[in-house]
N, C-alpha and C positions, 0 to 999 in steps of 0.2 A: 754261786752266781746270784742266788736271789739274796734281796737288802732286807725284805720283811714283807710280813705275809697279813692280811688284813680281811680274814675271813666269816661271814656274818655265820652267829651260834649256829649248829645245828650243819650247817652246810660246808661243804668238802669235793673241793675237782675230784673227780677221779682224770688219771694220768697213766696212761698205755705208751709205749716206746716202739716206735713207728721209724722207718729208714726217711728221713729228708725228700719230701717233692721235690720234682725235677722240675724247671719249669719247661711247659710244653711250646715246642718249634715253634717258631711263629711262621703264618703261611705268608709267603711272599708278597709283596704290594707295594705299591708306590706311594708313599703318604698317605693314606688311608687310614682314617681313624676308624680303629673296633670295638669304640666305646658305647656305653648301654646308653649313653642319652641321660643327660641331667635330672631331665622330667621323668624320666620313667624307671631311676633307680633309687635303690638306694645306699647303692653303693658309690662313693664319692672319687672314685680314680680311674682314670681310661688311660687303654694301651693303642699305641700309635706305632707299626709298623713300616720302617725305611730300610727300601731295600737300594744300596748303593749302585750304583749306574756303571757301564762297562768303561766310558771312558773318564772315569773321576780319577784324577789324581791327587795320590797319598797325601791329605789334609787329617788337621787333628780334629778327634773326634769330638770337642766342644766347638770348634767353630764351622763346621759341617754342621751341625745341630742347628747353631744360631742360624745361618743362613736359611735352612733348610725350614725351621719351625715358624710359624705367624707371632709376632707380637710377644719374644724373647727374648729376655736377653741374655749374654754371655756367663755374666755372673749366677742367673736363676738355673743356666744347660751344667755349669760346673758345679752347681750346690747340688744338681740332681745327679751325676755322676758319681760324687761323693758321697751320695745318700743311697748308692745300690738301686738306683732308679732306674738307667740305662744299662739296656743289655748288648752285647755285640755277642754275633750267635753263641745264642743262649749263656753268654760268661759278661761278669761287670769287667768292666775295664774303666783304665784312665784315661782324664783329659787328654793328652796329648799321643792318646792310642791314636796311628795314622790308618785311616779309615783307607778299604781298598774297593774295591769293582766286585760285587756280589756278596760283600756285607750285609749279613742283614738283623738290623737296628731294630733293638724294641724301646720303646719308653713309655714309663709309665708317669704319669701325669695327671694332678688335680683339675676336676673339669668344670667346677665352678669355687666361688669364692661364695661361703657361707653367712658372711654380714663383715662390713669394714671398720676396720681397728679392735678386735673381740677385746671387750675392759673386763678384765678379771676383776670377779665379784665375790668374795666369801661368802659360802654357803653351804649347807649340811651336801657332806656326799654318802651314799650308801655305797660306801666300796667293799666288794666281793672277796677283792684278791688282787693284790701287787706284788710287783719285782721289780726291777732294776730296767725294763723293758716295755712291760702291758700294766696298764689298769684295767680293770673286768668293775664296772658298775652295775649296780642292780638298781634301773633308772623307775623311780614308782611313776604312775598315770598323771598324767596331768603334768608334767615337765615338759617342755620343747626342746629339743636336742643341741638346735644352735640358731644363732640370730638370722633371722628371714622379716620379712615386710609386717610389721605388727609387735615383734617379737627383737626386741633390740637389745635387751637386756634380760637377766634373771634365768635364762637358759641353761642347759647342764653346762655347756664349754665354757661359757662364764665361769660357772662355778669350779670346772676343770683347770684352765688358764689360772684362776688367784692357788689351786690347790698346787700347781706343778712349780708354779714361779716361787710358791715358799723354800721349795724345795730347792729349787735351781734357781737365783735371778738371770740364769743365761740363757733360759729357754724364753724364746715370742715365737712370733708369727713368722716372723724369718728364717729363725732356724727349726721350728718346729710346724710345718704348717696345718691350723688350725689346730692349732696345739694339741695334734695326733689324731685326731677324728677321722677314724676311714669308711665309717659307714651308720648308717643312723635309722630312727625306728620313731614311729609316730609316734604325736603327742600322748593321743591315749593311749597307746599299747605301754605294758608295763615289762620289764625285763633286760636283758641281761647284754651290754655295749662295751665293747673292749676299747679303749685309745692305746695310742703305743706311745709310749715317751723317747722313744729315739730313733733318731733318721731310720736306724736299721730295721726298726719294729714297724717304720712306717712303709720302706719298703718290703720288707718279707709280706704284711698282713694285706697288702693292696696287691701285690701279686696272686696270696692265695683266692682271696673275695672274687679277684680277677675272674680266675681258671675254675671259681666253682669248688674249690677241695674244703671250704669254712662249713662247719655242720652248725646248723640253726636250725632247732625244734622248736616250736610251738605249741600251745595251746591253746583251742577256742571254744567257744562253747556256741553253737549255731542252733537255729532255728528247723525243727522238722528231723524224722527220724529218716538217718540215711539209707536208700538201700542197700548197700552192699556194705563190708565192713571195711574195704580197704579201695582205694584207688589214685588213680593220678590226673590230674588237671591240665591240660595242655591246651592255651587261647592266648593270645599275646595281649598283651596290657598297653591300654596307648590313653593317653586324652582324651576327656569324653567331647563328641565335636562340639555341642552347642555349649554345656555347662564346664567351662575349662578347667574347672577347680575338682572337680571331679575324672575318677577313672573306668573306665568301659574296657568290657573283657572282649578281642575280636579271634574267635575263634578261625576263621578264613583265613587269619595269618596277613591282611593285605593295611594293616596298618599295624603301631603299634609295636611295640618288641617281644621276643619271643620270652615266653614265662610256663612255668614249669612246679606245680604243686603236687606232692606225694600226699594224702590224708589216710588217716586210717582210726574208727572206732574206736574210742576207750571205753565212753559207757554211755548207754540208752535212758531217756527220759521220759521216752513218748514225743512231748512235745519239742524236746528240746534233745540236743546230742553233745556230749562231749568228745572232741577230737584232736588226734596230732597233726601237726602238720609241719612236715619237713621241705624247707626250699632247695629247688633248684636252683633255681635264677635268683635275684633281687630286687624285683619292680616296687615302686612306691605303690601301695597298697595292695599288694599281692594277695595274698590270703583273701581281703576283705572283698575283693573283685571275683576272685576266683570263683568264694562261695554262692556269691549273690548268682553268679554266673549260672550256676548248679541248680540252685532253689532253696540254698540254702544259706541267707544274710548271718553274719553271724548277731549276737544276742545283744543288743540295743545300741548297734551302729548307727547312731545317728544319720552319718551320709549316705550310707546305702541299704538305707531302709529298715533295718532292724531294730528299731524302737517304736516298733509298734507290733500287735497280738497278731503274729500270724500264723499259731499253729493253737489249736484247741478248742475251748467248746465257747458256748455264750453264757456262760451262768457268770451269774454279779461274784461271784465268790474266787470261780478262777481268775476274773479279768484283774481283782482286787491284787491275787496273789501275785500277779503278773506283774504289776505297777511295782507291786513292794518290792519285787526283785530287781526293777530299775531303779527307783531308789540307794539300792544298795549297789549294783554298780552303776552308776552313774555312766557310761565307757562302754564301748565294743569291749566285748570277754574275749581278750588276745592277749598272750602273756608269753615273751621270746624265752624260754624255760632252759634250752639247752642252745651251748656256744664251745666249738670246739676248732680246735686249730693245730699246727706243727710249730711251736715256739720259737720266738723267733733267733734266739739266741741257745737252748739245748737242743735244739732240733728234735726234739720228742711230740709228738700226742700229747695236748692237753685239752679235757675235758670238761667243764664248768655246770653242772646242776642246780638251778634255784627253783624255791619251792614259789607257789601258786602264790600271789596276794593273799590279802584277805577279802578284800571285795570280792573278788570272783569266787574264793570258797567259800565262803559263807553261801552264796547264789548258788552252787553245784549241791551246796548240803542242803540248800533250801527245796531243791527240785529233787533229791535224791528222797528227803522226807514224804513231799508230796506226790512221789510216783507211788510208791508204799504205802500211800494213805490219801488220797485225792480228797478234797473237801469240797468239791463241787459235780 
């Protein structure tokens, strides 16, 4: 199946064989959207549950759709039926499947539009790992994932769009939408984003994201020695009320969506800690809310405080040291390190490990010298 493999030196998926996810029942509802909320994920596709009504009579199941969905059209409900988008309990079916009285309809669906007419742009990609299905990029700091208000052009999906159209001129926005992008990772955060290049990769990988089953590790390097070595994070992530551009962790649960952080210890610095951090959920700045949340910003997050000295002593010698190690990373020390998934086409476990930047290890070996030898 795979057409070629496009692996940076040194680094190798590891690849376990795992039986196919199920996708899980969906709870009954009437139209009700179960999506994460645009703003607050970053995960780019919501499931919309329709449960068919007792006295509906046997219509095909794209023009039930059309009726039934806001601001669709016929031809977008059969592209997505065709693309394994729509479920009829829990199995795809066709257009002209005749929908009955206790049907019940799942669909998956893009919940915003990422910037209008994406102009493929030719540019360096650091690709990880392809097939005939996913690309796995290893996206460096300082990239913006896709066009947004400021950011029109020069973005990764630019540079994804000119790379997939070489290959195909039949793939756009129409038939690929946002030419495979299902999930996305801040400017500064550095590491490891899969596109799917085909309808099927785009449904199988937006379902898993869905339900939670995609394994995404992390690592950060935070502020202040943690006390315990291992824990979980549980405060829902919403908009911060006054500064909107920012995110506020609401632990009371009464705004916000629910978010979900496992961390645990790698190694101590004193002032400083390095840590994994595995997601549950996907909220747009998870991690970086979580920690601040705790007392712990990670290490020169500019938005949420972590560019400035806040663990150690007053001597002119460490605050020096300090600076130089913002200097060198420039960036919150967040690096998406591990991505793993059920393929969407061998239906195996695949695994994906990319190693640290250089920014950030240079800074872990800078702190690791200076815990062993303090100079102030």
């Amino acid at each position: 199946m795979p057409k070629k493999s496009k692996i940076s030196e040194g680094h190798h998926p590891d690849t376990k064989i795992r039986m196919e996810l199920e996708i899980t029942e969906a709870e009954p509802a009437i139209a009700i959207s179960e999506d994460d909320s645009s703003e607050f994920s970053e995960i780019l596709y919501e499931r919309m549950n329709l449960v068919v009504s007792g006295g509906q009579e046997p219509t095909r199941l794209d023009k039930f759709l059309t009726a039934r969905i806001e601001n669709i059209s016929r031809n977008k409900v059969q592209q997505a039926i065709d693309g394994g988008m729509v479920l009829v309990n829990n199995k795809t079916a066709s257009a002209n499947y005749k929908v009955r009285p206790g049907d019940n309809i799942v669909c998956f669906s893009d919940k915003e539009k990422v910037g209008e007419n994406i102009v493929p742009e030719k540019m360096p990609l650091n690709i990880f790992f392809e097939d005939d299905e996913i690309l796995i990029i290893n996206k460096p700091p300082g990239l913006v994932v896709h066009p947004a208000s400021g950011n029109y052009s020069g973005t990764l999906i630019n540079g994804v769009a000119y790379y997939l159209q070489e290959e195909n001129k039949n793939i756009s926005e129409e038939t690929l939408p946002r030419f495979g992008l299902v999930h996305r990772i801040d400017k500064n955060t550095s590491g490891l984003l899969v596109i799917a290049k085909t309808s099927n990769a785009v449904a199988s990988l937006a379902k898993q994201f869905f339900n939670h089953s995609i394994k995404r590790e992390y690592q950060a390097l935070v502020w202040g020695d943690l006390k315990e070595d291992k824990g979980t994070i549980v405060a829902h992530v919403g908009r911060h009320h006054r500064f909107r551009k920012l995110f506020e962790a609401y632990p009371e649960g009464d705004y916000g969506k629910e978010a979900i952080t496992h961390f645990e210890v790698l190694e101590r610095f004193g002032y400083v800690t390095l840590i994994k951090c595995i997601l549950e959920t996907g909220r747009t700045h998870q991690i970086r809310v979580h920690m601040k949340y705790i007392g712990h910003p990670l290490f020169n997050d500019e938005t949420y405080g972590g560019n400035k000295i806040l663990k150690g002593t007053i001597f002119n010698k460490y605050k020096q040291f300090v600076e130089n190690c913002f200097e060198i990373c420039k960036r919150q020390a967040l690096h998406a390190k591990t991505l793993g998934f059920i393929h969407p086409a061998t239906k195996q476990e695949v695994l994906f490990n990319s190693e640290l930047p250089e920014d950030m290890s240079a800074v872990i070996g800078k702190w690791r010298i200076y815990t062993n030898n303090p100079r102030s």
